[in-house]
C-alpha positions as CSV (number, residue, x, y, z in Angstrom):
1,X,33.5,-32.8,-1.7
2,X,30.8,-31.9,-4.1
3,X,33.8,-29.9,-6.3
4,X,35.5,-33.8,-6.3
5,X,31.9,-35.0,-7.5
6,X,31.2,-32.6,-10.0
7,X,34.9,-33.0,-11.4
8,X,34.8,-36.8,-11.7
9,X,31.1,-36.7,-13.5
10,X,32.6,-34.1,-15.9
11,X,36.1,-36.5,-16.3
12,X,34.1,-40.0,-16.5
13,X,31.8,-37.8,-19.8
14,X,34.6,-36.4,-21.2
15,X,37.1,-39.1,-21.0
16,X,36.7,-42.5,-23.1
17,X,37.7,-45.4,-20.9
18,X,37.4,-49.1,-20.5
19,X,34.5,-49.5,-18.2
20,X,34.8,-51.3,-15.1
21,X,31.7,-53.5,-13.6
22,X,30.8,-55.4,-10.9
23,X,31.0,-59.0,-11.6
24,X,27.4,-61.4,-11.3
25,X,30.1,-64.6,-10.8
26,X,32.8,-62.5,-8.5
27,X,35.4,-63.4,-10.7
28,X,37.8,-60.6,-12.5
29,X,37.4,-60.9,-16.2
30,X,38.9,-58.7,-19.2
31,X,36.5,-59.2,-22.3
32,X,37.2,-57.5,-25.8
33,X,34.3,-57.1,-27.7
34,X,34.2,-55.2,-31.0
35,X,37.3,-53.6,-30.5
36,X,36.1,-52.8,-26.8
37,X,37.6,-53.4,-23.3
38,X,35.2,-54.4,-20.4
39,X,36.8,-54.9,-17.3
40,X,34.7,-56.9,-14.4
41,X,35.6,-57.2,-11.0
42,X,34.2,-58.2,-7.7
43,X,31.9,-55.8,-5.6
44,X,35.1,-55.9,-3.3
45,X,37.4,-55.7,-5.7
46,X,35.7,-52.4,-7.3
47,X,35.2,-50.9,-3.7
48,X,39.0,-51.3,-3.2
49,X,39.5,-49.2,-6.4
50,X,37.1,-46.5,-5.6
51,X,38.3,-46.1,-2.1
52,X,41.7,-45.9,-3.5
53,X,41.1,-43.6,-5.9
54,X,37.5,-42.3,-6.8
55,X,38.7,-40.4,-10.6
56,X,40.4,-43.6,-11.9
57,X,39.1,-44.7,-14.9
58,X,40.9,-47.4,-17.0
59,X,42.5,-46.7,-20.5
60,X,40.5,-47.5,-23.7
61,X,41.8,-49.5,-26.0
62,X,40.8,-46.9,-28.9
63,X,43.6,-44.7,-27.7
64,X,46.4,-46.9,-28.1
65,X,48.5,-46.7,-31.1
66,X,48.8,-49.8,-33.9
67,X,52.9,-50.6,-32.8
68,X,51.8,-50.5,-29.0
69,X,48.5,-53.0,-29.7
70,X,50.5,-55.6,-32.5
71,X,53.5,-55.9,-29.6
72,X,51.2,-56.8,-26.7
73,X,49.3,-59.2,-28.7
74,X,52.6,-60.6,-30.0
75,X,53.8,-60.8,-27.0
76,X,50.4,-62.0,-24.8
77,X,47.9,-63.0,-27.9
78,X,44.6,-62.5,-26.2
79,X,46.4,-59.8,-23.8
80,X,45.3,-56.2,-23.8
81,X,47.8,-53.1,-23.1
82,X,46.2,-51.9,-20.1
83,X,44.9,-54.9,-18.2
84,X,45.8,-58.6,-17.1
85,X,44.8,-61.4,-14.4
86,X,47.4,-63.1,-12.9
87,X,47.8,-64.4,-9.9
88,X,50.5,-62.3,-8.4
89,X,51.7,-63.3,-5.0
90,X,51.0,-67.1,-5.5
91,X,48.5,-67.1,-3.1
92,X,45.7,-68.9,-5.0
93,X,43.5,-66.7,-6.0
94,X,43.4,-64.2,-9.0
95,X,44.4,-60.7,-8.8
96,X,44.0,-58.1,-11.5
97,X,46.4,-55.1,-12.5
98,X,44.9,-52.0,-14.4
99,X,46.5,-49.0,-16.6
100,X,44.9,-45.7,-15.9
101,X,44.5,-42.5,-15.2
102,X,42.5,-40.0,-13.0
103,X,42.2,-36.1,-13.8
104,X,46.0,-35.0,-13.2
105,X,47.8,-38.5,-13.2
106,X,48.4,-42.1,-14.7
107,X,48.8,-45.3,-12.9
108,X,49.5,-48.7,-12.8
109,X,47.7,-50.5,-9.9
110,X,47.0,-54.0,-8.5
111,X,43.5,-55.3,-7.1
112,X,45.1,-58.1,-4.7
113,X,43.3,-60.4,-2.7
114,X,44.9,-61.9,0.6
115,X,43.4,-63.8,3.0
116,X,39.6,-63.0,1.3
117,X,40.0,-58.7,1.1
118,X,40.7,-56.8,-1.3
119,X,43.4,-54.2,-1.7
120,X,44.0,-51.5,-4.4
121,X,48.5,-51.2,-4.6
122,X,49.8,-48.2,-6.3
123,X,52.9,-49.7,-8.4
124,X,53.8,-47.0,-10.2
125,X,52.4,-43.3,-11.2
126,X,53.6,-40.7,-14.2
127,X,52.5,-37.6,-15.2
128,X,52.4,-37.2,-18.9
129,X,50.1,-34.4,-20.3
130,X,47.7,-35.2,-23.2
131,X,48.7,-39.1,-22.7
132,X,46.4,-39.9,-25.6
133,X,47.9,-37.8,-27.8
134,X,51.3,-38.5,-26.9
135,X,53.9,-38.9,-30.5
136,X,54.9,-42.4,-30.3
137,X,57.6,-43.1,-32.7
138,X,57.4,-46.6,-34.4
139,X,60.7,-48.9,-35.3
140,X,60.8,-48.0,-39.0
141,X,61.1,-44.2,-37.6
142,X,57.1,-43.3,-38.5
143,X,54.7,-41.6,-35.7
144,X,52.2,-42.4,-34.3
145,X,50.1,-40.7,-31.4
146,X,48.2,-42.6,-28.5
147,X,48.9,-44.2,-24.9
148,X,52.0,-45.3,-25.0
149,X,52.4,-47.3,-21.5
150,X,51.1,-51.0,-21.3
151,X,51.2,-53.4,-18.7
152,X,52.0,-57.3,-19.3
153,X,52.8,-60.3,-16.9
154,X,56.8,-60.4,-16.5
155,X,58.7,-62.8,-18.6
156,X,62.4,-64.5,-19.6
157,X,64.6,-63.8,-16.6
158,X,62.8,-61.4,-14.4
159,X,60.2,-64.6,-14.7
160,X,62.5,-67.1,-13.6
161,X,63.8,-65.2,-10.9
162,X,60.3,-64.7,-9.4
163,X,59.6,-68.0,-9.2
164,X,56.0,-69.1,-8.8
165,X,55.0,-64.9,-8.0
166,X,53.8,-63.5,-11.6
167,X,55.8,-59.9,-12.3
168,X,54.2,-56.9,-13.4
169,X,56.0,-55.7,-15.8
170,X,55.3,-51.9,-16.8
171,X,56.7,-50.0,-19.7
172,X,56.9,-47.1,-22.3
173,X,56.7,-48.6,-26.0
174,X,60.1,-49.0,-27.0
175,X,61.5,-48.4,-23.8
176,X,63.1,-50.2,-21.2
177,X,61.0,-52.4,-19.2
178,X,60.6,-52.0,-15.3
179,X,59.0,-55.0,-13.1
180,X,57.4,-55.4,-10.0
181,X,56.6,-57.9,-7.3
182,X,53.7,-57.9,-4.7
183,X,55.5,-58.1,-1.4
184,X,54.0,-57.5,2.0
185,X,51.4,-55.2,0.4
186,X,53.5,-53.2,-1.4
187,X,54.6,-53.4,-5.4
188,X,58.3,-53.7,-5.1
189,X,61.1,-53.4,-8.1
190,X,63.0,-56.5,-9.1
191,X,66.3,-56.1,-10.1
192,X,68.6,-58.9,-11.5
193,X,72.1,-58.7,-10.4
């Protein structure tokens, strides 16, 4: 236990991440503040993250490449690449989905709320070393190196077939796109046929 301690304290001074708060209104909010990412949640909300995972600490959004930043907010103006509020299982209330990583792994996750509680969802996990300085090569064929996942709302058809449910749509910059539902507790894939 105290070796899981010690590593997290080293990780969370070592690591540059978005922090994540406790909100004063119990509302989720993303804020961007000279060129920073604060991410606030409810007490519940941020207890449903730690009991989930303990090391997770958001991405920053310093280590994102230019190409990866100008398409999300060309895409989502206001939107960052590793956060977003939607309400995802059209149950009224606001749910929040996060890009991270803990010491060995990176994942996108869902905060949901149903019925008043909070729940942390796994949707999906990789394992890229050095994620931050990972060679992202741009359209005109130049490099870059940062994060190159993001996480958006779904849109055009994966949208329409979802209905009123908001998508989670995850994906590797300049790669194909994969998108999830929250279903029964659990992120699912949607496929079009």
């Amino acid at each position: 236990m105290m070796n899981a301690l010690i590593a997290t304290l080293l990780y969370s001074i070592c690591s540059s991440a978005a922090p994540v708060t406790t909100s004063a209104t119990n509302a989720a909010e993303i804020t961007v503040q000279d060129g920073n990412v604060k991410v606030t949640l409810p007490a519940e909300a941020k207890k449903a993250l730690i009991d989930w995972n303990p090391e997770f600490l958001t991405f920053d959004l310093k280590d994102y490449p230019e190409s990866v930043l100008s398409l999300v907010k060309e895409v989502e103006p206001g939107g960052v690449p590793m956060a977003f509020i939607a309400d995802l299982d059209n149950n009224g209330d606001k749910d929040i989905v996060l890009l991270g990583s803990d010491l060995h792994r990176q994942y996108a996750v869902a905060l949901t709320k149903k019925e008043g509680t909070w729940q942390a969802i796994e949707i999906q996990s990789w394992n890229i070393p050095n994620i931050k300085k990972t060679v992202v090569k741009k359209e005109d064929k130049t490099k870059e190196t940062g994060i190159p996942l993001y996480v958006l709302p779904a849109a055009d058809e994966h949208a329409k077939k979802l209905g009123k449910k908001v998508g989670i749509q995850v994906e590797r910059y300049l790669g194909p796109a994969t998108v999830y539902e929250i279903k029964d507790g659990k992120a699912s894939k949607v496929v079009l046929e």
